[in-house]
PLY file of the C-alpha trace (Angstrom):
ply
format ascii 1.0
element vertex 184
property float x
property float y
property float z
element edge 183
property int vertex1
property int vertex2
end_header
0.00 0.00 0.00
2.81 2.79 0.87
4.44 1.86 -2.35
1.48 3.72 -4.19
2.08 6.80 -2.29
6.05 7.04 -3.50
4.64 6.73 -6.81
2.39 9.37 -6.46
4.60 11.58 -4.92
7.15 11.11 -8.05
4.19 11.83 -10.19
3.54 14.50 -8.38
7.10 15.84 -9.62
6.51 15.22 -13.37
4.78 12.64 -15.49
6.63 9.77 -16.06
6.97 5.88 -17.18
7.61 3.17 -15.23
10.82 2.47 -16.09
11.31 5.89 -15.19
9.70 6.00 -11.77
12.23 2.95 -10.71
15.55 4.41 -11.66
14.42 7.54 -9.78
13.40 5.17 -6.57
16.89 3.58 -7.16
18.65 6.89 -7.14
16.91 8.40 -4.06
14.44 6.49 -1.75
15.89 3.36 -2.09
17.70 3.37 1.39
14.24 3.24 3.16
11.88 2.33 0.14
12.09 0.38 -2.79
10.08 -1.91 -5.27
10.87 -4.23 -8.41
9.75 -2.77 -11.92
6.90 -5.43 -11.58
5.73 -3.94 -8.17
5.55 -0.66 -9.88
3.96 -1.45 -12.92
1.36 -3.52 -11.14
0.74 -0.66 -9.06
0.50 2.18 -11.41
-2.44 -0.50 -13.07
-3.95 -0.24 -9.81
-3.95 3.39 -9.52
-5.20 4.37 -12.63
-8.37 1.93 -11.89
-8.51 3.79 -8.76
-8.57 7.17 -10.91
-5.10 8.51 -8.77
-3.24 8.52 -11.89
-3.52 8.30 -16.03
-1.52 7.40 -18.54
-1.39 8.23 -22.44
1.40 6.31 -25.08
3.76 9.00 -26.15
5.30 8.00 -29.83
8.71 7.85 -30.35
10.66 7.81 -33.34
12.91 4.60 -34.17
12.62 3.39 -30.84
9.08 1.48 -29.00
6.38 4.01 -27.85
6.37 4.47 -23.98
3.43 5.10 -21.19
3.80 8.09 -19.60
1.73 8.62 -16.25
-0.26 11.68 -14.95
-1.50 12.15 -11.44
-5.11 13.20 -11.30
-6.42 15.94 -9.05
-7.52 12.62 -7.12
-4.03 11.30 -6.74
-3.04 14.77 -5.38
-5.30 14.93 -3.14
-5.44 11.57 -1.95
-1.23 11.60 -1.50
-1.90 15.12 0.39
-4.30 13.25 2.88
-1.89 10.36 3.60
0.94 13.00 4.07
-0.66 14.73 6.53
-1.89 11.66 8.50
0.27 10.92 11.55
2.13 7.84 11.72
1.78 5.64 15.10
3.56 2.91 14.93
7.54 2.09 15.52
8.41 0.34 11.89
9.10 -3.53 12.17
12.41 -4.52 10.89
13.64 -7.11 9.45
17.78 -7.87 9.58
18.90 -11.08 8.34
22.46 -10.29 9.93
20.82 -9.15 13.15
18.90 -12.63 13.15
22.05 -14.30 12.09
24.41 -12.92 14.89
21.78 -14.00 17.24
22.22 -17.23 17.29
26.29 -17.06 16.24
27.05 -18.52 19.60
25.71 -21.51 17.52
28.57 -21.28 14.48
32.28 -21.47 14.57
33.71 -17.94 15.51
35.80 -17.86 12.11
32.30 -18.06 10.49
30.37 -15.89 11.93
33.67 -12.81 11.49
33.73 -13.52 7.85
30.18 -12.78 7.46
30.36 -9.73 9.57
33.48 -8.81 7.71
31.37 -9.18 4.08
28.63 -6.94 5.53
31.18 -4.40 7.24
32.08 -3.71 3.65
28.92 -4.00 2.05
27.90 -1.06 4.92
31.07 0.69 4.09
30.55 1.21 0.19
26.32 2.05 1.12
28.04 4.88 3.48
30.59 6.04 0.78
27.53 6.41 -1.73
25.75 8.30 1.01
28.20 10.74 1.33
29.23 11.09 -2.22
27.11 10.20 -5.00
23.81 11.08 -2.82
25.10 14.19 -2.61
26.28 14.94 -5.69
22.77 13.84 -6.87
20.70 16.15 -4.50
22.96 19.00 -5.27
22.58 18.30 -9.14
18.71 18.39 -8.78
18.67 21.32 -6.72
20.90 23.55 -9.73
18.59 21.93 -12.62
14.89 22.50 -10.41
15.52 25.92 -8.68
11.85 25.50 -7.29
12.27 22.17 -5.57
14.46 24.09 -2.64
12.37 22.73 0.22
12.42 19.35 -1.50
15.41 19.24 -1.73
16.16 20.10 2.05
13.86 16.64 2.80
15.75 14.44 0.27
19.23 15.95 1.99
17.33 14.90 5.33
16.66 11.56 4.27
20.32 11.19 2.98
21.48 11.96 6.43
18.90 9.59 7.82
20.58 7.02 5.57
24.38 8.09 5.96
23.65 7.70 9.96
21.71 4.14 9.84
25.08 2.88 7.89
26.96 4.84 10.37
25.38 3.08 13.41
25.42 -0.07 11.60
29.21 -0.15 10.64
30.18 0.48 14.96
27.99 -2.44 15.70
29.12 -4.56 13.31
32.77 -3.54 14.44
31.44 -4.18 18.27
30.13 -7.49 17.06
33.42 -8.52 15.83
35.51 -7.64 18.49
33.27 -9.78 21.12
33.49 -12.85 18.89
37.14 -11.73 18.65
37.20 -11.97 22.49
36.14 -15.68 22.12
39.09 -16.83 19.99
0 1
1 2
2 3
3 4
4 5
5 6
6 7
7 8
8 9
9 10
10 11
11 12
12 13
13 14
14 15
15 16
16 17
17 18
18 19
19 20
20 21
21 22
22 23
23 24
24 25
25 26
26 27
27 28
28 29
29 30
30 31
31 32
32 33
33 34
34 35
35 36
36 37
37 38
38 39
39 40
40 41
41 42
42 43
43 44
44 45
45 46
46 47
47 48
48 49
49 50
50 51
51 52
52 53
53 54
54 55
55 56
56 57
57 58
58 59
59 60
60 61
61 62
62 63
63 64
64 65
65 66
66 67
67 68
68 69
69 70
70 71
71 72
72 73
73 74
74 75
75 76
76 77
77 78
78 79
79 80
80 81
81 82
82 83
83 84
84 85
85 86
86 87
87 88
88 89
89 90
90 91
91 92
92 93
93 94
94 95
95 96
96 97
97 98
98 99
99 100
100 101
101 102
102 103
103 104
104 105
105 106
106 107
107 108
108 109
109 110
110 111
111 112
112 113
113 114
114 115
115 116
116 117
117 118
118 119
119 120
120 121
121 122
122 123
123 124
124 125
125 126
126 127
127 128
128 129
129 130
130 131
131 132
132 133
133 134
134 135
135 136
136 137
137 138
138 139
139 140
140 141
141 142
142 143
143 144
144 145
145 146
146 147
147 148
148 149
149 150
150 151
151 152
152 153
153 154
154 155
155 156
156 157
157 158
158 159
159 160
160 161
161 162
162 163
163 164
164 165
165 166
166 167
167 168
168 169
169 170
170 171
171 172
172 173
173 174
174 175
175 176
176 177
177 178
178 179
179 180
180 181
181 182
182 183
C-alpha cells in the first residue's frame, strides 16, 4: 500500500513511465523504500483503476512508444491526505544479519567474522555512496529545479537519515566482531 504513495509523490514531480519512476526510486528512496519494476507497474495498473493517476502512449521515433503517467487531481489529493496523516507505529524490521548474529554462539567464531566482515564492507561502500554520490545527486537536482528548494532540504534529510543508519550499523558490526574476537 505505501508503495502507491512514493509513486504518487514522483508523479507529483513530473509525469513519467515506469521504467522511469524505478531508476528515480533507485537513485533516491531506495535506502528506506524500494520496489521491483513489476511492483511498480502492477501498481501504477492499480492506480489508474482507482482514478489517482492516467496514462497516455507518447510515440517515439525509431525506438518502442512508452506510457507516460499523470496524477489526477484525485491522486493529489489523496497523496496530500496520507501525508498529513500521523504515523503511530515504531516500523518492524527485518535484519537477516541481526537474526544471524543471534544465534552465532551456535557457528564457529571464524564463520560468523567472515560474514560480519562481508557486511562491514557492504555497509562501508552504502556509506561512501551516502556521502558522495547522494550528494552529488541532490545538489545536481537542486541547480537543474531551482523551485524544488524545500524538496530538496527533505531528500538531503533523508540522505542523512541514511548516511547515519550505515553509520550506526558499521560500529555495531565492528562491536560485534571484536566480542566474537574476544572468544578466539
Amino acid at each position: 500500500m505505501m508503495l502507491k504513495f512514493a509513486i504518487l509523490g514522483f508523479l507529483g514531480y513530473s509525469p513519467m513511465t515506469g521504467y522511469a519512476i524505478k531508476q528515480r526510486m533507485d537513485r533516491s528512496t531506495t535506502h528506506f523504500w524500494h520496489a521491483r519494476q513489476s511492483q511498480i507497474y502492477t501498481t501504477l495498473k492499480a492506480l489508474e483503476e482507482e482514478g489517482l493517476a492516467t496514462s497516455m502512449i507518447q510515440e517515439q521515433v525509431e525506438r518502442p512508444d512508452k506510457r507516460l503517467y499523470f496524477i489526477t487531481d484525485n491522486g493529489r489529493s489523496s497523496f496530500l491526505a496520507w501525508l498529513q496523516e500521523p504515523y503511530l507505529e515504531c516500523s518492524p524490521k527485518k535484519e537477516t544479519l541481526v537474526l544471524k548474529m543471534f544465534f552465532a554462539a551456535q557457528m564457529e567464531s571464524d564463520t560468523a567474522l567472515s560474514q560480519l566482515q562481508i557486511q562491514l564492507n557492504i555497509h562501508r561502500k552504502q556509506l561512501d555512496h551516502y556521502r558522495n554520490d547522494s550528494v552529488k545527486e541532490i545538489k545536481q537536482a537542486k541547480a537543474e529545479f531551482p523551485s524544488l528548494v524545500r524538496d530538496a532540504r527533505m531528500w538531503e534529510a533523508t540522505r542523512r537519515f541514511g548516511e547515519m543508519y550505515e553509520e550506526t550499523y558499521i560500529r555495531w558490526i565492528e562491536e560485534m566482531i571484536a566480542e566474537i574476537q574476544m572468544d578466539q
